[in-house]
C-alpha positions as CSV (number, residue, x, y, z in Angstrom):
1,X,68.5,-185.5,-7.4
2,X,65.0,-186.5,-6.1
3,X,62.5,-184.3,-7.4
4,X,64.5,-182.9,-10.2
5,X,63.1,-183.1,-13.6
6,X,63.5,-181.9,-16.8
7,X,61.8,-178.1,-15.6
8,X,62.8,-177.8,-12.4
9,X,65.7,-176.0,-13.4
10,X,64.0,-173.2,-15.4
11,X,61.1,-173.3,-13.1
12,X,63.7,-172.4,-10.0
13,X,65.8,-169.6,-12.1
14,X,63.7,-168.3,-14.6
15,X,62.8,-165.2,-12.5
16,X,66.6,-164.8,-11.6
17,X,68.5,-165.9,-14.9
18,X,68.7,-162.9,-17.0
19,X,70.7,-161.0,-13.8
20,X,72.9,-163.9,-13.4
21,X,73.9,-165.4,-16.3
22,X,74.0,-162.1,-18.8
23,X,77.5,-162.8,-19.4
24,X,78.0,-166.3,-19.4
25,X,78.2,-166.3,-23.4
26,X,79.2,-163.6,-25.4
27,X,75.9,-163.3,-26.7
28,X,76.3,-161.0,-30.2
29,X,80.1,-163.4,-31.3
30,X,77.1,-166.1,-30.5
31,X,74.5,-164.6,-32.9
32,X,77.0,-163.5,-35.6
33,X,78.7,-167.1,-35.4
34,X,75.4,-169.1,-36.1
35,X,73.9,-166.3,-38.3
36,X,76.8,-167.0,-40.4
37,X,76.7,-170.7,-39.8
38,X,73.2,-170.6,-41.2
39,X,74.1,-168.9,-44.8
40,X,77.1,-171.1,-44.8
41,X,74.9,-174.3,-45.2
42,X,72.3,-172.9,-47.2
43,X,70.2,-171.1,-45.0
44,X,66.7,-172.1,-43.5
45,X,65.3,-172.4,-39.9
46,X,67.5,-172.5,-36.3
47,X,66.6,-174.8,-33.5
48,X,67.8,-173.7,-30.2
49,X,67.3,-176.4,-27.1
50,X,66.9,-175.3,-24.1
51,X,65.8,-171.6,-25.6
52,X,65.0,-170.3,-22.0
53,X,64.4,-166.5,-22.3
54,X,66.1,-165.8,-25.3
55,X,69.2,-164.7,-24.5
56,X,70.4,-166.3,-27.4
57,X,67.3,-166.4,-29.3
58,X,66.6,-163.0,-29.7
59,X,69.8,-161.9,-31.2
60,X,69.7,-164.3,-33.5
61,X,66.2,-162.9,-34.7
62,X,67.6,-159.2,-34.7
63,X,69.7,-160.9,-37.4
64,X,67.1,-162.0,-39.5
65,X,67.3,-165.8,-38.7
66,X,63.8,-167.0,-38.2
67,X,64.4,-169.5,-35.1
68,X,62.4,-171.8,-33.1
69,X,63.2,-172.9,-29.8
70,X,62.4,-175.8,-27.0
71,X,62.2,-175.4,-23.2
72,X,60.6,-177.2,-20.4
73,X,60.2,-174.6,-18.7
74,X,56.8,-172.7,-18.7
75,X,58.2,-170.0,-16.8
76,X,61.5,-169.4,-19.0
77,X,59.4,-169.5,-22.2
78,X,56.8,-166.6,-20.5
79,X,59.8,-164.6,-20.1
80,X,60.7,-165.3,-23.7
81,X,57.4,-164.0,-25.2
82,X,57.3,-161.2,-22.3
83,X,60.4,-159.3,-24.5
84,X,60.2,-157.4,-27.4
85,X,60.7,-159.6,-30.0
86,X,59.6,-162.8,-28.6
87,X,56.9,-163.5,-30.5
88,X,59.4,-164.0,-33.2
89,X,60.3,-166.7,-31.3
90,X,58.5,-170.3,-32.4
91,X,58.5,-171.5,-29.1
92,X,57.6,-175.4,-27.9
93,X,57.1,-176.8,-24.3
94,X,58.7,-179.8,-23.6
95,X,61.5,-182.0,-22.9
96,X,64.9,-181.4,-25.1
97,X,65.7,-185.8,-25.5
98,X,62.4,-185.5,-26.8
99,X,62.4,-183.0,-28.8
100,X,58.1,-182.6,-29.2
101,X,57.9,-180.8,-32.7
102,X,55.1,-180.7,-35.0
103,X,55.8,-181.6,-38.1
104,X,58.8,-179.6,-37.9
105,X,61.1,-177.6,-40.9
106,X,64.4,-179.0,-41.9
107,X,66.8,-177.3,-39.2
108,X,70.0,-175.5,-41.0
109,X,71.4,-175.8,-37.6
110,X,70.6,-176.9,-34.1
111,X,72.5,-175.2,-31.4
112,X,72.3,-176.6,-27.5
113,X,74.3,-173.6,-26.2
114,X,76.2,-173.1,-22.3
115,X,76.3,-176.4,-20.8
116,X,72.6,-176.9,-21.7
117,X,73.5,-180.3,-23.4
118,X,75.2,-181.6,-19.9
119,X,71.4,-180.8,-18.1
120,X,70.2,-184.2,-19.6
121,X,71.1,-186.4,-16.6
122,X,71.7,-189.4,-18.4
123,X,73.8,-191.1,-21.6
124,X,70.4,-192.4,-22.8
125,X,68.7,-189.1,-22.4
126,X,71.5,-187.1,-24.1
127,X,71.9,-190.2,-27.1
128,X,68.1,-189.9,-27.5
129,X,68.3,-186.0,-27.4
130,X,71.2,-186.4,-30.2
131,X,69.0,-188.8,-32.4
132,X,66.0,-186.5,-32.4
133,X,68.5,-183.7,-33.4
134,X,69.7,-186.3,-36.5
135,X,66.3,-186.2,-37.0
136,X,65.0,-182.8,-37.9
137,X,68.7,-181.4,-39.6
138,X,68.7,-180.5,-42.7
139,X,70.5,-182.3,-45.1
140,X,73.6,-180.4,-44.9
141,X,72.8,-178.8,-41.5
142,X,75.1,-178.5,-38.1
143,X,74.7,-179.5,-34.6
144,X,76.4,-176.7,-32.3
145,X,77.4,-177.8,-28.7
146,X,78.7,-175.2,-26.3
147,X,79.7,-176.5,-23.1
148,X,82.7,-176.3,-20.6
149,X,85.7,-178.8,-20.9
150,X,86.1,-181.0,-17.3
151,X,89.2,-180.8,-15.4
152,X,91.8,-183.9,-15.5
153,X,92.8,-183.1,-12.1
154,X,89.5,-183.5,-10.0
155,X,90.6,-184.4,-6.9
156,X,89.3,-184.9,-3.2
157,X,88.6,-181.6,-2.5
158,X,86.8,-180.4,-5.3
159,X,84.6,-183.3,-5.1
160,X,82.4,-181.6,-2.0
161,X,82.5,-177.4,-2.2
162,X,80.5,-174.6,-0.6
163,X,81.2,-171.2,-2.1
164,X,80.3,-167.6,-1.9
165,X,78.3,-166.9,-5.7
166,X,76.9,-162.9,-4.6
167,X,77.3,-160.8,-2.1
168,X,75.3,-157.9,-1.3
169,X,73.5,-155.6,1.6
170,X,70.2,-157.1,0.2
171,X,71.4,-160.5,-0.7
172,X,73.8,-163.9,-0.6
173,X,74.3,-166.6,-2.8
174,X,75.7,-169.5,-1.7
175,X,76.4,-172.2,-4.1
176,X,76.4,-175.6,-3.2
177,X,78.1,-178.6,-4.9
178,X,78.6,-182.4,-5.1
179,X,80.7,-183.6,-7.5
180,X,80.6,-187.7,-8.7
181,X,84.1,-188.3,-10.6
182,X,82.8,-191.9,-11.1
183,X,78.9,-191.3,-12.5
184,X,80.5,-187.8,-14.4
185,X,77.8,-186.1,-12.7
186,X,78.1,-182.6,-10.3
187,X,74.9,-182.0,-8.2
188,X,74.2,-178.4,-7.3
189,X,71.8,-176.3,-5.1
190,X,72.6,-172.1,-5.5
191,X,71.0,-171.1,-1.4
192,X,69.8,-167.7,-2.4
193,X,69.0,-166.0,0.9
194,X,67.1,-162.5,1.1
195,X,65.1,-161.0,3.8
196,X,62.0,-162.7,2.7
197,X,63.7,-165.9,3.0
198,X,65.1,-168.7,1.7
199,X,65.0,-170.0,-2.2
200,X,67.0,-173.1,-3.2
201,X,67.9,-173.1,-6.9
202,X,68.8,-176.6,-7.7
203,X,71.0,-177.5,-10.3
204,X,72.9,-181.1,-11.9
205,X,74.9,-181.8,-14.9
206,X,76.0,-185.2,-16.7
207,X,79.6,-183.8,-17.9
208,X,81.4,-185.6,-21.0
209,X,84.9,-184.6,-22.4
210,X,85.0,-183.6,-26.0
211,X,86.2,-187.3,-27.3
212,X,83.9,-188.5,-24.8
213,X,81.0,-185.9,-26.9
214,X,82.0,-187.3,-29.6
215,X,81.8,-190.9,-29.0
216,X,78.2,-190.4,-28.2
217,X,77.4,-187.8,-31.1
218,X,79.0,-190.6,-33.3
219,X,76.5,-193.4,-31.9
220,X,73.6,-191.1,-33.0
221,X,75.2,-190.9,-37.0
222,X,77.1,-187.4,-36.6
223,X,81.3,-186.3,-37.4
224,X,82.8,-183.7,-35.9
225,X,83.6,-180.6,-38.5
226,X,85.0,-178.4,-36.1
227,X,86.1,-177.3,-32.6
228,X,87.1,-174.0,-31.4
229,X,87.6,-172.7,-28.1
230,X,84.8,-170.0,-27.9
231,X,82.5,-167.8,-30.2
232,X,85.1,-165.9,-31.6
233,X,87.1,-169.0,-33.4
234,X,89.3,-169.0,-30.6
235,X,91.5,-172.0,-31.0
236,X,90.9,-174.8,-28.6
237,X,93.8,-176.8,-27.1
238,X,94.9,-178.7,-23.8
239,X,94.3,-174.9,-21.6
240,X,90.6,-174.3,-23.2
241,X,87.9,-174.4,-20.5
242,X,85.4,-174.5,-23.0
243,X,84.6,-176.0,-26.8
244,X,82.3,-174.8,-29.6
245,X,81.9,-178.2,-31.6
246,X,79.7,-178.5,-34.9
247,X,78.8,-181.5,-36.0
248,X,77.0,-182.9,-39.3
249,X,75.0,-186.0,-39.8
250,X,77.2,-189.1,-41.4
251,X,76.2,-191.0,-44.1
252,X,76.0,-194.3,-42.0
253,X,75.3,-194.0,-38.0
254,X,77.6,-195.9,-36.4
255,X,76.0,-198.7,-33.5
């Protein structure tokens, strides 16, 4: 998408996200999932990518897990520190395949959480992303991937879609889609129309299948551990429409 970089989407949502997307992820399971996760391995520092405003963030730090978070988003991470509690928060501007820390802690676990992986619009941006994250994990730490599971059955008619997102007497959201089958790739506008005008909210995804996750989590030296269906432990199977996967670094990266 031309002009899209690695901010533009937190830039166009940021003052928006917290009233659309409360629900996405069932925030507390979430926090009590990775809270545990944390102990499990030993306990030490979490690394969220892609922090935003801390809808994730700041449960986590209710539970008493200190936790450090990137965005490239000015905006998002204002909102962040805005809310009680996020000055907890150890917040760094810049790009996730990045991954700009100073001299950072050994991470007990890094979590890229609701399809925030699939915003890096390329395989080498999401490889690099993954061998930053081998990086700065502890020895026995976990990568945690949230992120929906793609249809088999994409056809025609889902490739192109305009649908109705929110209606109100004050409001409509419209939200756009293109969908590439071939590049794995669904480019997005949300047309948020109000009676001071227009906003487009632009959007774009590089989606991978689980195997096809971990193929590419396996390039950057990490082995699945586990997979469930959702926060809960729900089992995942052929009918899940999305996958919790943790992942641990390997002894010997494979090329």
């Amino acid at each position: 998408m031309e002009g899209y970089d690695a901010s533009t989407y937190g830039e166009r949502f940021a003052d928006v996200y917290d009233d659309w997307y409360e629900g996405v992820t069932d925030a507390e399971a979430c926090a009590d999932h990775l809270a545990a996760l944390v102990a499990e391995v030993g306990g030490g520092p979490l690394l969220e990518l892609g922090v935003g405003s801390g809808r994730l963030a700041l449960p986590l730090v209710e539970r008493g897990v200190e936790v450090h978070g990137v965005d490239a988003s000015p905006s998002m991470l204002a909102a962040l520190a805005a809310k009680p509690g996020g000055e907890r928060v150890r917040a760094t501007l810049g790009d996730m395949a990045a991954l700009p820390l100073v001299d950072p802690p050994p991470f007990a676990v890094v979590l890229v959480a609701f399809n925030t992986f699939l915003n890096l619009p390329t395989e080498e941006a999401q490889l690099a992303c993954l061998r930053r994250v081998a990086d700065v994990l502890a020895p026995d730490g976990r990568l945690v991937v949230e992120a929906f599971v793609p249809r088999e059955d994409l056809g025609p008619s889902a490739e192109r879609a305009v649908q109705p997102r929110r209606i109100t007497a004050d409001e409509v959201v419209l939200t756009v889609s293109i969908v590439d089958p071939e590049a794995q790739t669904v480019t997005g506008q949300h047309v948020h129309l109000t009676e001071r005008g227009v906003r487009l909210r632009p959007w774009h995804l590089r989606y991978l299948t689980p195997t096809q996750l971990d193929a590419l989590a396996a390039r950057a030296g990490f082995e699945l551990v586990s997979r469930t269906g959702g926060w809960r432990g729900e089992p995942f199977g052929p009918d899940s429409e999305v996958h919790v996967s943790a992942y641990r670094v390997e002894a010997q990266p494979r090329q």
